[in-house]
LOTIVEX-937863 format. One record per residue (C-alpha): y, x, z; residue in one letter; residue number from 1. Coordinates in pm, whole numbers, plus 50000, padded with zeros to 5 digits. Each point is the difference from the previous one (the first is absolute). Layout:
# LOTIVEX-937863
ATOM     py     px     pz  rest   nr
ATOM      Y      X      Z     a  NUM
...
***
This chain:
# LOTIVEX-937863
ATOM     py     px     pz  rest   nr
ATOM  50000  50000  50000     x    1
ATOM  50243  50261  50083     x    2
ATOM  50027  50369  49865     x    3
ATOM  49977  50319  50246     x    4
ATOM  50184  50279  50033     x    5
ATOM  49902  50418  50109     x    6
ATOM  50194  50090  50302     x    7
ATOM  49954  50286  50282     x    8
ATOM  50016  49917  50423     x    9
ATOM  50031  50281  50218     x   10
ATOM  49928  50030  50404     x   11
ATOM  49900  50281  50225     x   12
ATOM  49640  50110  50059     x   13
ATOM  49953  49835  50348     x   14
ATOM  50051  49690  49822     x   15
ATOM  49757  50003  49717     x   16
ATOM  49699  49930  50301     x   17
ATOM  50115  49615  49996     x   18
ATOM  50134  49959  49662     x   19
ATOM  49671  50076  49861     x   20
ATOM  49868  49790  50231     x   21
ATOM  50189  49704  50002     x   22
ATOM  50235  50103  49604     x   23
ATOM  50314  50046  50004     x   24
ATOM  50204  49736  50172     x   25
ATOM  50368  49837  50073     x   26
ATOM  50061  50181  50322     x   27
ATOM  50422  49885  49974     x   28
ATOM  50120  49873  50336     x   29
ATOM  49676  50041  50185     x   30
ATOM  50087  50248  50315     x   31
ATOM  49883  50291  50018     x   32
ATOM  49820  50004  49657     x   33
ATOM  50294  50044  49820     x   34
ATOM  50075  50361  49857     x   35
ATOM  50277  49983  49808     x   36
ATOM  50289  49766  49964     x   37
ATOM  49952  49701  49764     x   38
ATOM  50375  50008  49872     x   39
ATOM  49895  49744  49724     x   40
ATOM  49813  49780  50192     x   41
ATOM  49631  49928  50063     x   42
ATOM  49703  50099  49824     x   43
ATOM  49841  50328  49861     x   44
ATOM  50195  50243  49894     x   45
ATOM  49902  50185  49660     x   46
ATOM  50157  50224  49748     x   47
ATOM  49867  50086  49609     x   48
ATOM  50186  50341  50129     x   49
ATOM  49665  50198  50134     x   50
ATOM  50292  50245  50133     x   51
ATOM  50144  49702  50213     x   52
ATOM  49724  49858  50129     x   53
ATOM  49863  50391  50182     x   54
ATOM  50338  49979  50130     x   55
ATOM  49774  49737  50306     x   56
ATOM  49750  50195  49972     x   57
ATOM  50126  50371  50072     x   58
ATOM  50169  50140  50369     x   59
ATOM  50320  50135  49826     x   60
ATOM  50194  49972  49627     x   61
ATOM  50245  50212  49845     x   62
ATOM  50120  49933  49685     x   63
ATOM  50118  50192  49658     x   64
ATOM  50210  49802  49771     x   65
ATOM  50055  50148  49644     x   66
ATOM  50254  49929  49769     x   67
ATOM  49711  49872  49757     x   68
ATOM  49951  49657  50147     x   69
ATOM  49624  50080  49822     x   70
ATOM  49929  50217  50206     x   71
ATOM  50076  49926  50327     x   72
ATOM  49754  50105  50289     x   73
ATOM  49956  49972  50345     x   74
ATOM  49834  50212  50221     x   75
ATOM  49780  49907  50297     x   76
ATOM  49878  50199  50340     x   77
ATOM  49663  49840  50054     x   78
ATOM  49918  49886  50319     x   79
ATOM  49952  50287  50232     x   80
ATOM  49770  49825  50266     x   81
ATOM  49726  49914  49729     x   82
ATOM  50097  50241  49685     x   83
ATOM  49939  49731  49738     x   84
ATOM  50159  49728  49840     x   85
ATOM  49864  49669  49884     x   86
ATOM  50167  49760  49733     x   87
ATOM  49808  49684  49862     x   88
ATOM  50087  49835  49633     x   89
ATOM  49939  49675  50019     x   90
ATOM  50017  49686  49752     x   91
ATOM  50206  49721  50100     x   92
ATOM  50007  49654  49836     x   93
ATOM  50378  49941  49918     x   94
ATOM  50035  49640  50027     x   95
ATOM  50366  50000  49962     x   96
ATOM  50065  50029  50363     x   97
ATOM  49997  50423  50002     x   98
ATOM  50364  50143  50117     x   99
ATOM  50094  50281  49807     x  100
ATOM  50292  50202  50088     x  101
ATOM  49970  50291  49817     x  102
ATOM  49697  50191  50090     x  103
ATOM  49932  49797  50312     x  104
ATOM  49790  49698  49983     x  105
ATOM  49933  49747  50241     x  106
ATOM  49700  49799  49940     x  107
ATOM  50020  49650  50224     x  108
ATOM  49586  49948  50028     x  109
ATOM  49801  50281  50079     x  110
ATOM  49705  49802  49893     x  111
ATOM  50159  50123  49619     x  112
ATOM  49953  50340  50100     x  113
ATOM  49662  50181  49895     x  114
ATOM  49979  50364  50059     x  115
ATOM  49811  50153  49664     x  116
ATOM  50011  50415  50110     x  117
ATOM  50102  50213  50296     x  118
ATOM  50123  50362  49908     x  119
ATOM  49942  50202  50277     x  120
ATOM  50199  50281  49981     x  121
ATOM  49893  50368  50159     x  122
ATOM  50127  50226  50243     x  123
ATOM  50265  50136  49862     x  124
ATOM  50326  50095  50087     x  125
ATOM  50226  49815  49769     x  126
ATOM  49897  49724  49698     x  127
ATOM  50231  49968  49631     x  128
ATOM  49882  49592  49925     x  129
ATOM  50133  49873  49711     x  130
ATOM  49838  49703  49908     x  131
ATOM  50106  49646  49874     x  132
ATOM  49802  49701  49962     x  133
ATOM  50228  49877  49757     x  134
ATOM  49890  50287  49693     x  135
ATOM  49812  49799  49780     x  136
ATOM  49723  50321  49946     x  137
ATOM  49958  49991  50379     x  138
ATOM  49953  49614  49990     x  139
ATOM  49708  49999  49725     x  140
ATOM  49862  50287  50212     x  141
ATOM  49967  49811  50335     x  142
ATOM  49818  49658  49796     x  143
ATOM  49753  50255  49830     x  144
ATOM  49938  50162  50365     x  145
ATOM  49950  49655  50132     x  146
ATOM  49812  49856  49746     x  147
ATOM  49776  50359  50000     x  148
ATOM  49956  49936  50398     x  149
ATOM  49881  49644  50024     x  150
ATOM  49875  49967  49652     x  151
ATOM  49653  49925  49919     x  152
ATOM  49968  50421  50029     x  153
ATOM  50150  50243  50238     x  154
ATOM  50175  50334  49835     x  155
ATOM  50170  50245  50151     x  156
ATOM  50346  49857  50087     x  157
ATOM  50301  50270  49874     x  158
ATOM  50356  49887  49980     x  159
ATOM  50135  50315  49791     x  160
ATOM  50342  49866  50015     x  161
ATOM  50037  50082  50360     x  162
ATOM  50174  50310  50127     x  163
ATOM  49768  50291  49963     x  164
ATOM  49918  50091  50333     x  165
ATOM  49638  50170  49956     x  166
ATOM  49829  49892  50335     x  167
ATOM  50192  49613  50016     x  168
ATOM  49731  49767  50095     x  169
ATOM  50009  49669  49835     x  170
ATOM  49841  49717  50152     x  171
ATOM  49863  49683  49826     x  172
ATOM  50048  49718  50240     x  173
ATOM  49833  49698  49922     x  174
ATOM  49943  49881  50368     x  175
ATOM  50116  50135  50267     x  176
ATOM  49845  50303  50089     x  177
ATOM  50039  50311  50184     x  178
ATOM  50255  50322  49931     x  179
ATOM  49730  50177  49856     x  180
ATOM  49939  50162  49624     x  181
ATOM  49696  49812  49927     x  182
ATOM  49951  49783  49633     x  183
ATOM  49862  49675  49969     x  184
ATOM  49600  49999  49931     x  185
ATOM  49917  49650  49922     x  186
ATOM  50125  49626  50108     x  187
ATOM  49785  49672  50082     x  188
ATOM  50190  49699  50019     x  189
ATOM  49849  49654  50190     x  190
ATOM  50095  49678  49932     x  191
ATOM  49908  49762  50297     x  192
ATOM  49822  49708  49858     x  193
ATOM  50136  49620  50101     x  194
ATOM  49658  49968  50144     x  195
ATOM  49681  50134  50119     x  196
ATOM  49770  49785  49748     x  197
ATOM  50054  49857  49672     x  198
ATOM  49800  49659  49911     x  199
ATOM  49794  50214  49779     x  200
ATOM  49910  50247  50251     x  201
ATOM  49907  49723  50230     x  202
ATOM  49784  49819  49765     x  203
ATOM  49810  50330  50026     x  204
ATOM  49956  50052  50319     x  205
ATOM  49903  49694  50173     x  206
ATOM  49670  49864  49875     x  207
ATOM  49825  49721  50062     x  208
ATOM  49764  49928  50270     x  209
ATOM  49687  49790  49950     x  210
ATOM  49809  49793  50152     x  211
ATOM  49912  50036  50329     x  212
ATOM  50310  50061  50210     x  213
ATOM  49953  50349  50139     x  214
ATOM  50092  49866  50388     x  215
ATOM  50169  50143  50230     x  216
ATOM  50416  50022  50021     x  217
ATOM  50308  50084  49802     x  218
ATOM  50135  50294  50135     x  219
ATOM  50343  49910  49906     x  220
ATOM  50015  49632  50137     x  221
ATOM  49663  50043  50238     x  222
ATOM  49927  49645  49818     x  223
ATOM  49600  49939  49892     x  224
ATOM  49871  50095  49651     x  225
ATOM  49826  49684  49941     x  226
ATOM  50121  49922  49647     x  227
ATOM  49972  50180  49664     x  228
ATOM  50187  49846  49818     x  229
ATOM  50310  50140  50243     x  230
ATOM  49844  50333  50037     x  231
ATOM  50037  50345  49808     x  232
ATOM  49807  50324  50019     x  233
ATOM  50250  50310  49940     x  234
ATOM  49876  50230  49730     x  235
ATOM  49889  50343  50111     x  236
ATOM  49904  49939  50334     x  237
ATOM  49853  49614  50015     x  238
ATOM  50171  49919  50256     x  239
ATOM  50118  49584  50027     x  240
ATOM  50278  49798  50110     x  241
ATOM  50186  49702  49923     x  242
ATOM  50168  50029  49649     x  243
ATOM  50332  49824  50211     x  244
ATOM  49922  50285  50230     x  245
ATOM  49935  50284  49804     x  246
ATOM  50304  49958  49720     x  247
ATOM  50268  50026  50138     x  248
ATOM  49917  50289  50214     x  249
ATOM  49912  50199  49743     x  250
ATOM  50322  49938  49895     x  251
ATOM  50138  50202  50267     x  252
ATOM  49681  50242  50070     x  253
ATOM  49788  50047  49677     x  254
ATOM  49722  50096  50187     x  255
ATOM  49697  49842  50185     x  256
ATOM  50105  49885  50343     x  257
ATOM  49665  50098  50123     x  258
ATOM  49952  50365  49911     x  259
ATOM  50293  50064  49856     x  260
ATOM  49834  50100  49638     x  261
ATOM  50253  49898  49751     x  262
ATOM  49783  49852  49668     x  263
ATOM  50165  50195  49762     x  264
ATOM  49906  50340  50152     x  265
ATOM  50337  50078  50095     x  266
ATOM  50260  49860  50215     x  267
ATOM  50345  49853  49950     x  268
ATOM  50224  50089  50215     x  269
ATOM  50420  49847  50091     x  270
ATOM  50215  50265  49878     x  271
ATOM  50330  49892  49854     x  272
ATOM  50075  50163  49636     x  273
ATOM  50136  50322  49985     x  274
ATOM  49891  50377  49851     x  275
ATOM  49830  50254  50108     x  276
ATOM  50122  50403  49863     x  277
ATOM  49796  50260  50048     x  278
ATOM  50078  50357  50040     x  279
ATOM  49902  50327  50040     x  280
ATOM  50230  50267  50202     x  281
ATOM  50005  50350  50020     x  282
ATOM  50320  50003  50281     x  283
ATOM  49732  49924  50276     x  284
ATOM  49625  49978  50130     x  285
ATOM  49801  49785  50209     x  286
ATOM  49963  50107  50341     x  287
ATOM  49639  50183  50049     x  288
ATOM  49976  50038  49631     x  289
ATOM  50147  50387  49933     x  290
ATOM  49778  50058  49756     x  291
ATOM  50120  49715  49757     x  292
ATOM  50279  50073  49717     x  293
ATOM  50156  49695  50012     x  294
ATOM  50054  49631  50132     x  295
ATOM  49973  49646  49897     x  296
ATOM  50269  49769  50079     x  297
ATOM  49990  49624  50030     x  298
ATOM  50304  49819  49945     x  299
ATOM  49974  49590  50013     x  300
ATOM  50264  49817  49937     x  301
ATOM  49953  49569  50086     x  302
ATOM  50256  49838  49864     x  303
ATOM  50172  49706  50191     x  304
ATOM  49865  49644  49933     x  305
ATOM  49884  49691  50104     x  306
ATOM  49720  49959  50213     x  307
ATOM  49689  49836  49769     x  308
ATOM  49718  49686  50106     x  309
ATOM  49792  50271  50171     x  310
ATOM  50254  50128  50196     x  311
ATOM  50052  49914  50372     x  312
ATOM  50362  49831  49924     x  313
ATOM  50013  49849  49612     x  314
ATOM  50348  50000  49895     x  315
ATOM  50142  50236  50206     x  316
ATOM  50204  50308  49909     x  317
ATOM  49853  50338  50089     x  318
ATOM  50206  50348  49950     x  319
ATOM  49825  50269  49772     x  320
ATOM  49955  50353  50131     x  321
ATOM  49891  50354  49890     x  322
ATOM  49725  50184  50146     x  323
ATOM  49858  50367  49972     x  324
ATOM  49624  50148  50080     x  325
ATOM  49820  50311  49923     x  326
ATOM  49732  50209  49891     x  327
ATOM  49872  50317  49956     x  328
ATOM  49950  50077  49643     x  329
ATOM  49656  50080  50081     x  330
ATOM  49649  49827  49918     x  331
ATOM  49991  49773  50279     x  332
ATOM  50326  49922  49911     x  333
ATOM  49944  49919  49662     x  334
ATOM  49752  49795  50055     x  335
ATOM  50159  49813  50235     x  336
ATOM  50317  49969  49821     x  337
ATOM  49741  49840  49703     x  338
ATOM  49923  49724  50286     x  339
ATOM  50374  49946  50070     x  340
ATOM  50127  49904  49651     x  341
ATOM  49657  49784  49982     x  342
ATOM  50138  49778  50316     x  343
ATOM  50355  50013  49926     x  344
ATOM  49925  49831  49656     x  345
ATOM  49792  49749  50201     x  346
ATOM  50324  49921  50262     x  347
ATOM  49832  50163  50288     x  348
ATOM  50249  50240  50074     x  349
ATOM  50243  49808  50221     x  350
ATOM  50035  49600  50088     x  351
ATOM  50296  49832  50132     x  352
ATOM  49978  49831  50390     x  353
ATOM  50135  50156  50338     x  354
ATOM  50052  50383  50032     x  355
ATOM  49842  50126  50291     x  356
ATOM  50281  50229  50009     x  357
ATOM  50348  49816  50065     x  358
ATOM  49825  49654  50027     x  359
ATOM  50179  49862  49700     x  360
ATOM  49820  49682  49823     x  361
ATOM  50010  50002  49618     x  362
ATOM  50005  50382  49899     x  363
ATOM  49745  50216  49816     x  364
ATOM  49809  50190  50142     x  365
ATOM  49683  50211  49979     x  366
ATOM  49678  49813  49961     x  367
ATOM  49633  50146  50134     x  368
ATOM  50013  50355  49796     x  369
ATOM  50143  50253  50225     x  370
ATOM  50236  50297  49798     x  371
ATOM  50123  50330  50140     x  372
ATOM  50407  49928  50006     x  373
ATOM  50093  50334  50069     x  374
ATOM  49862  50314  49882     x  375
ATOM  49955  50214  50320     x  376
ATOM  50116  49880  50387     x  377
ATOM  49708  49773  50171     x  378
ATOM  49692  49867  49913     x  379
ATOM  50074  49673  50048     x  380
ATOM  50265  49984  49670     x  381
ATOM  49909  50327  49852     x  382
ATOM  49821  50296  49970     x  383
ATOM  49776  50175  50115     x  384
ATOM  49780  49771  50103     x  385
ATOM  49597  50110  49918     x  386
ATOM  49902  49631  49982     x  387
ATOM  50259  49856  49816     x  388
ATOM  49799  49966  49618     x  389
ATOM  49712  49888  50202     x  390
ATOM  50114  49723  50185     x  391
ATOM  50216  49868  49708     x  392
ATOM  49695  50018  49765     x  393
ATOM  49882  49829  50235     x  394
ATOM  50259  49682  49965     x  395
ATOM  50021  50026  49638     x  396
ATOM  49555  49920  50039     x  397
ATOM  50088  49710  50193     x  398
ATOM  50235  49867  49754     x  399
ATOM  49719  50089  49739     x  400
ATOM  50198  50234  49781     x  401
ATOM  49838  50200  49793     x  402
ATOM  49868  50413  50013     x  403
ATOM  50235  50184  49846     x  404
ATOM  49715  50145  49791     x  405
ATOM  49959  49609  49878     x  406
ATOM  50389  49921  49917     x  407
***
């Protein structure tokens, strides 16, 4: 509906932790999370001027005005605590609403903000940027990166219109992520179903029972199985219940109320829609795992929604969120990373109900599949822990998911 425009944000290091986290976000007004003044009013502030935007992201500026308005360059002191600089160039829709006064923009809704690349610049002692969003050549540049990035095929991502500054790092952000030089592997994207069953699917699994009644109870209304002609045997295991029973819990739990089997082999789980990116680091390794050259890196990102039939409150709003796990890039983690794209595409990953952490009603959060959250620190959220690909092979059995060597 509405074009978008190339446009560069900068903020200090400390501050990349939550706007990776959470994007980047209107922070006008709101104590103490204000930086800088907002002299033309709320919103984020951008520039197509990669020189003014590391102006928020650097300790000090000086500046060197020649007479050629061409080339005009500032110079920037990076910030000592850290050494490095970060900048992000981000696409914004421009819906008519964008403020631009000179090479400040304001954009209203942060929501229009999506950041595309970090640069992370080196330790060095002083940076020449010059670097406008507004060149045409470096416009076609940043689509073809993009396109290149998410495409049906990852390449190598090189922007050769940026400043040459031989060890820059430049950062493909498709999700938020951590600061770290790692390129995207591969993405799996869900999309939660409106329901558990489909009329086909349940013409399929519940079969007839004949004559005589089996006896005994429903297990869902603890009601005798004295007629037939009300009864239904799920296929796989044989087990019966009332069809009025049986339907419309399946609905909600496609699996056998009994034992749990579900009849089409595998489970399906509650997870809202979202995508799953998965890549592989060199910046950092799994605690207890020295000997492995890299990492893998889990990024899901649920998107906000409303809450579906099978979900404790229909109709209801629920936020979306970003989460991270890891793994050693090692066999048992391969093969359990095999096991992890297998459930995610089934919804088993996360659900939405009350997190056990704040108490909050109507949020996602993880479902029955345990992940490592952080690479090194306890064993409870992250490595090392000696039992960790045992006991979630373990849940991923239960939930009837596949051997790796069988995916």
């Amino acid at each position: 509906k509405y074009p978008t425009v190339f446009a560069f944000h900068g903020s200090r290091t400390e501050n990349w932790h939550r706007i990776l986290r959470e994007g980047i976000r209107t922070m006008s007004g709101k104590h103490g999370l204000q930086l800088n003044g907002a002299v033309h009013g709320p919103g984020v502030y951008l520039s197509p001027s990669g020189a003014r935007s590391l102006l928020y992201s650097s300790e000090k500026k000086t500046s060197c005005f020649k007479e050629n308005r061409s080339e005009n360059m500032e110079y920037f002191q990076l910030d000592p605590q850290t050494g490095s600089a970060i900048l992000a160039l981000c696409e914004v829709i421009d819906d008519g609403r964008i403020q631009k006064h000179g090479d400040i923009w304001v954009a209203p809704d942060d929501h229009f903000v999506e950041t595309r690349f970090l640069f992370v610049f080196p330790s060095v002692s002083a940076l020449r940027f010059a670097c406008t969003t507004t060149n045409q050549a470096f416009q076609n540049e940043i689509k073809a990166s993009i396109f290149n990035t998410w495409g049906e095929q990852w390449v190598p991502t090189h922007l050769t219109t940026f400043p040459a500054v031989s060890s820059t790092t430049v950062i493909p952000v498709a999700m938020p992520t951590t600061v770290t030089p790692f390129a995207p592997h591969r993405a799996l994207h869900y999309l939660a179903p409106d329901s558990m069953l489909t009329p086909a699917a349940l013409r399929v699994w519940l079969l007839p029972v004949a004559d005589p009644a089996p006896g005994g109870d429903c297990t869902i209304c603890l009601s005798p199985l004295d007629d037939p002609r009300h009864l239904v045997r799920l296929a796989g295991c044989g087990h019966t219940f009332h069809r009025a029973c049986l339907a419309p819990a399946l609905q909600v739990h496609p699996r056998c109320p009994v034992c749990r089997q579900c009849p089409s082999g595998t489970a399906r789980g509650h997870s809202p829609s979202g995508d799953l990116l998965i890549t592989r680091t060199f910046a950092f390794r799994c605690a207890g795992f020295g000997d492995t050259t890299r990492s893998i890196v889990l990024t899901y990102r649920l998107r906000p929604g409303v809450q579906k039939a099978y979900h404790p409150n229909p109709g209801q709003r629920y936020e979306g969120t970003t989460r991270i796990a890891y793994l050693p890039e090692n066999q048992d983690g391969e093969s359990l990373l095999k096991r992890l794209e297998y459930a995610w595409t089934r919804g088993l990953t996360f659900d939405v109900g009350k997190s056990l952490t704040t108490g909050r009603e109507s949020v996602i959060t993880w479902a029955s599949i345990h992940h490592k959250t952080s690479s090194s620190g306890s064993s409870v959220h992250g490595f090392p822990d000696p039992r960790y690909f045992i006991n979630c092979n373990e849940e991923l059995d239960t939930l009837h998911i596949p051997k790796a060597e069988d995916i």
